[in-house]
NUKEBA-405530 format. One line per field, with one value per residue (C-alpha): x, y, z; chain; residue in one letter. Coordinates in Angstrom, 1 decimal, always signed. Layout:
N
c1	X / ...
c2	Y / ...
c3	Z / ...
chain	A / ...
res	A / ...
END
This chain:
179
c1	+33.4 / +31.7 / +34.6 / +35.4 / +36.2 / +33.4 / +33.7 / +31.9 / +31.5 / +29.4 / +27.8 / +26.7 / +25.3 / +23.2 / +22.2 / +21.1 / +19.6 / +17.2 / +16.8 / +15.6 / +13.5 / +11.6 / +11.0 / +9.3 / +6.9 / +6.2 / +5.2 / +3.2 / +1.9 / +2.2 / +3.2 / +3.4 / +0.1 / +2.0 / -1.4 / -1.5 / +1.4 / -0.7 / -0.6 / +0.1 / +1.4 / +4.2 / +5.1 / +5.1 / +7.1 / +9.6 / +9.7 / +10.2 / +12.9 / +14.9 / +14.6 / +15.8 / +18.9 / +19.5 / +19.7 / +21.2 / +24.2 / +23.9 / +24.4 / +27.2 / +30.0 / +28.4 / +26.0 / +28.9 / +26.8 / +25.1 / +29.2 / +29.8 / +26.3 / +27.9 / +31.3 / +32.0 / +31.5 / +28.2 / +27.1 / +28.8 / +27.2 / +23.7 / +24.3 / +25.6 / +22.1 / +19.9 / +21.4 / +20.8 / +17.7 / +17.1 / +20.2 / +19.6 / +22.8 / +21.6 / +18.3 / +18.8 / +15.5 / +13.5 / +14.3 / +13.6 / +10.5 / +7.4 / +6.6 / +2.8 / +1.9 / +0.9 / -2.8 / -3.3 / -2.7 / +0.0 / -0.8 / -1.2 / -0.8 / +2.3 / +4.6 / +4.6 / +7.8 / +6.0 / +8.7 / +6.1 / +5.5 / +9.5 / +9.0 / +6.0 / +8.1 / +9.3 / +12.7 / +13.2 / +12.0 / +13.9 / +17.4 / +16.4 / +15.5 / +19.2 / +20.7 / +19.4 / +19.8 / +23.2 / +23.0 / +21.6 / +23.8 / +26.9 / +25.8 / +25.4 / +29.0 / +30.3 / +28.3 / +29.8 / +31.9 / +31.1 / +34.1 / +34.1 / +35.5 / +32.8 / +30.3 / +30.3 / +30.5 / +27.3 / +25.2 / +25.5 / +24.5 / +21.5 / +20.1 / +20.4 / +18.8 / +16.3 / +15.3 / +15.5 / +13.3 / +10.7 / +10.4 / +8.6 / +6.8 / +5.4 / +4.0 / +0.8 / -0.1 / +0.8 / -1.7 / -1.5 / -3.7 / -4.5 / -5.1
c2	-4.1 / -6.0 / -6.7 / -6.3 / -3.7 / -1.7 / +1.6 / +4.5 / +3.2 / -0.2 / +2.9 / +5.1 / +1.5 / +1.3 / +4.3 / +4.1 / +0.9 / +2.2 / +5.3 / +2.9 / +1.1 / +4.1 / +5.4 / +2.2 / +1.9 / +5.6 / +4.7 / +1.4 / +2.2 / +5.8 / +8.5 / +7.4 / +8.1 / +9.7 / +10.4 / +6.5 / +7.2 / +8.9 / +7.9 / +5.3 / +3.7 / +6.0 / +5.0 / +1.3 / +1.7 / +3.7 / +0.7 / -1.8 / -0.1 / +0.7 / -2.9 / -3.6 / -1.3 / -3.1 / -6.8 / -5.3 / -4.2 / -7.4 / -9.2 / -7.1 / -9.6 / -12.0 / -9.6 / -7.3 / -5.0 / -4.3 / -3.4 / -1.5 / +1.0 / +2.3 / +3.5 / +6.7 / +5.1 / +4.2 / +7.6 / +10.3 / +7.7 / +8.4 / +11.9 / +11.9 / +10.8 / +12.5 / +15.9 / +15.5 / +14.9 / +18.3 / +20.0 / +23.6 / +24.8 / +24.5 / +22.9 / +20.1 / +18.1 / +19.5 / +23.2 / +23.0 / +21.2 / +23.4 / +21.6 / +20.8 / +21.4 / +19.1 / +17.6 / +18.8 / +15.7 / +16.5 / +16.6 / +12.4 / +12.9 / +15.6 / +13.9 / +10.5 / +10.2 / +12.3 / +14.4 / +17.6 / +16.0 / +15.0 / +13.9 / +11.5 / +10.5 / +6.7 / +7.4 / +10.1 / +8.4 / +5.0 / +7.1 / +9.0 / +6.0 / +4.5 / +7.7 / +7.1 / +3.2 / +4.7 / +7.0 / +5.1 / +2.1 / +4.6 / +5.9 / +2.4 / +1.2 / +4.4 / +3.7 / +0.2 / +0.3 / +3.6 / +5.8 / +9.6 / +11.1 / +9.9 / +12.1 / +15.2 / +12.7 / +10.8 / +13.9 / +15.2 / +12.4 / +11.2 / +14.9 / +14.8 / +10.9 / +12.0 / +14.9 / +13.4 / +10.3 / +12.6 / +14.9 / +12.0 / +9.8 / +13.0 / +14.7 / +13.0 / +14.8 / +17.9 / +20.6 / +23.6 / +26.5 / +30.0 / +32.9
c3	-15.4 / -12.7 / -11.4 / -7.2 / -6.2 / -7.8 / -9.1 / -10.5 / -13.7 / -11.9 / -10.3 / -13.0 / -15.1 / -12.1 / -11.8 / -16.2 / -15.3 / -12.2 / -15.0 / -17.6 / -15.0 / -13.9 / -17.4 / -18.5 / -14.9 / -15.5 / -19.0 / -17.9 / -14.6 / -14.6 / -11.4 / -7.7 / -5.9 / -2.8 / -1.6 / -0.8 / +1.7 / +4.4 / +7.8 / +9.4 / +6.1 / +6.0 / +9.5 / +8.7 / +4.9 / +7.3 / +9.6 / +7.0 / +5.0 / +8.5 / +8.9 / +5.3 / +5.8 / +8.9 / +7.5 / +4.3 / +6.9 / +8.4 / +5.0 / +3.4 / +4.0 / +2.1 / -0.8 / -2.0 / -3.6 / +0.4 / +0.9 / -2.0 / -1.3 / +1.5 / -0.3 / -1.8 / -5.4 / -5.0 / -3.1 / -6.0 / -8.6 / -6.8 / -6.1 / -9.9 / -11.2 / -8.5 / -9.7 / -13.3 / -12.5 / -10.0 / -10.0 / -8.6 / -10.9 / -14.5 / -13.4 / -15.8 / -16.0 / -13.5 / -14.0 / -18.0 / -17.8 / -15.9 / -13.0 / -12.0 / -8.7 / -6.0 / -6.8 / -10.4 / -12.8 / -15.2 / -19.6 / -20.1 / -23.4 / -23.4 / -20.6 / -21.2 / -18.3 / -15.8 / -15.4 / -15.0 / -11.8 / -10.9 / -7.3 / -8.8 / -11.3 / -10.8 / -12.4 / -9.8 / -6.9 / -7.6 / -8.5 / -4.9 / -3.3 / -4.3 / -2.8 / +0.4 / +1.1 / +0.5 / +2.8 / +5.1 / +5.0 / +5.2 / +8.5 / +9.8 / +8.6 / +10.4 / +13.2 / +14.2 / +16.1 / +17.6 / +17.8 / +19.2 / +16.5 / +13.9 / +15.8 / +13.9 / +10.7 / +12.0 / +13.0 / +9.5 / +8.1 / +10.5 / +10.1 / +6.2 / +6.3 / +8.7 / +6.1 / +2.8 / +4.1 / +6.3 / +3.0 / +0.6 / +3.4 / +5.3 / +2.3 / +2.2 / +5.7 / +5.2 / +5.3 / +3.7 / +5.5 / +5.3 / +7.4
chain	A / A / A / A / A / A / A / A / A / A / A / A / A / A / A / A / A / A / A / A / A / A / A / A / A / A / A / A / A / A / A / A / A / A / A / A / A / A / A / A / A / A / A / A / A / A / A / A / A / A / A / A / A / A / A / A / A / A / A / A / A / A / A / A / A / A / A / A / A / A / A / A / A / A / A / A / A / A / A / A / A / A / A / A / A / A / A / A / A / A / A / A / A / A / A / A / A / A / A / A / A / A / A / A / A / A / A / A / A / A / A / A / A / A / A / A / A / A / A / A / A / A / A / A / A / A / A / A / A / A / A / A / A / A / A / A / A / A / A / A / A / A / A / A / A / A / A / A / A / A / A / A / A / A / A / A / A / A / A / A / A / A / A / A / A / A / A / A / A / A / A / A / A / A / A / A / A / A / A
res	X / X / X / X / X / X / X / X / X / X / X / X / X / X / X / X / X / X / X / X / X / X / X / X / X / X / X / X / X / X / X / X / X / X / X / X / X / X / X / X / X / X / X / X / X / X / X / X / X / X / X / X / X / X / X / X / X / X / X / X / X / X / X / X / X / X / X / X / X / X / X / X / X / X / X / X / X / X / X / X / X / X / X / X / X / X / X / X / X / X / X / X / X / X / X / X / X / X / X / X / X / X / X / X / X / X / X / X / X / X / X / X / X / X / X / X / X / X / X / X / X / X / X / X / X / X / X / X / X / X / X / X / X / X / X / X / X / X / X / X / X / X / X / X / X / X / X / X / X / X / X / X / X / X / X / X / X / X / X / X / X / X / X / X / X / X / X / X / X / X / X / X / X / X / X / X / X / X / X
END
C-alpha cells in the first residue's frame, strides 16, 4: 500500500481517515456553523479554494497525491464514502437517522457525531469536500490542453462542480418565504 500508482484501496484509507477526522472534530468542536458562511465570506472561501485547486493543478507533477485526486481511483473512493454516508438507495446513514431541520440544534446529549444534522456534520462535509477537490481538479486536468471532444465531458462536470459547491456556500442566504 502506498505504493505509486495509487489505487482504491490508498483511496478508501483516505476516505476512513478524513471519517475518523471528522468524527473526533464533531465530537470536540461540534457541527459546522454554516450560518458563519453568509455573504461575502462565501464569495471569498470560493475564491480561495479555486485558487487552491489551481496551484494544487500547478503542483501535481511534483505532490503525487494532487495527480492521483484527479483519477478515477480517488473519485469512486470519494463517491464510495459520500454515498454511505447519503445514499438515496438504502439511505444508509442519513436515511436511518431522522434528520433535524435547518436552525433547530440537534439532541447534544443523543447524537454525539451530529449525524441528525448530516450536512453539519464534519465527517460529512470533509468526505464531501474530498469529492469535490476531486472533481474539481479532474475538470482542470481535462481542461489543459483544451480539446473539442472533451466538451460534452467538461460541461457535465462544470455544471455538477458548479452545483455541489453553490449548494453548501449559498445556504446561509437563502430565504425561505411565504405567500
Amino acid at each position: 500500500m502506498w505504493s505509486k500508482p495509487w489505487s482504491y484501496k490508498e483511496g478508501l484509507t483516505i476516505g476512513a481517515g478524513l471519517l475518523i477526522i471528522g468524527i473526533l472534530l464533531q465530537m470536540t468542536v461540534g457541527a459546522i456553523n454554516w450560518d458563519l458562511f453568509a455573504c461575502p465570506v462565501n464569495v471569498i472561501v470560493l475564491l480561495v479554494y479555486i485558487v487552491a485547486l489551481i496551484a494544487m493543478h500547478l503542483l501535481r507533477k511534483r505532490v503525487y497525491l494532487f495527480s492521483w485526486l484527479s483519477h478515477y481511483s480517488a473519485a469512486v473512493s470519494a463517491l464510495l464514502w459520500v454515498v454511505g454516508m447519503t445514499a438515496d438507495t438504502g439511505h444508509i446513514v442519513m436515511g436511518l437517522i431522522r434528520q433535524a431541520p435547518s436552525g433547530h440544534a440537534p439532541n447534544a446529549s443523543t447524537d454525539l457525531l451530529g449525524f441528525s444534522q448530516m450536512i453539519a456534520s464534519w465527517p460529512f462535509v470533509l468526505l464531501y469536500f474530498w469529492m469535490v477537490t476531486a472533481l474539481g481538479l479532474t475538470i482542470l486536468r481535462a481542461s489543459f490542453p483544451f480539446k473539442w471532444r472533451r466538451l460534452s465531458f467538461l460541461l457535465n462536470h462544470i455544471g455538477l462542480f458548479v452545483a455541489l459547491i453553490a449548494a453548501p456556500l449559498g445556504n446561509a442566504d437563502m430565504q425561505r418565504l411565504k405567500m
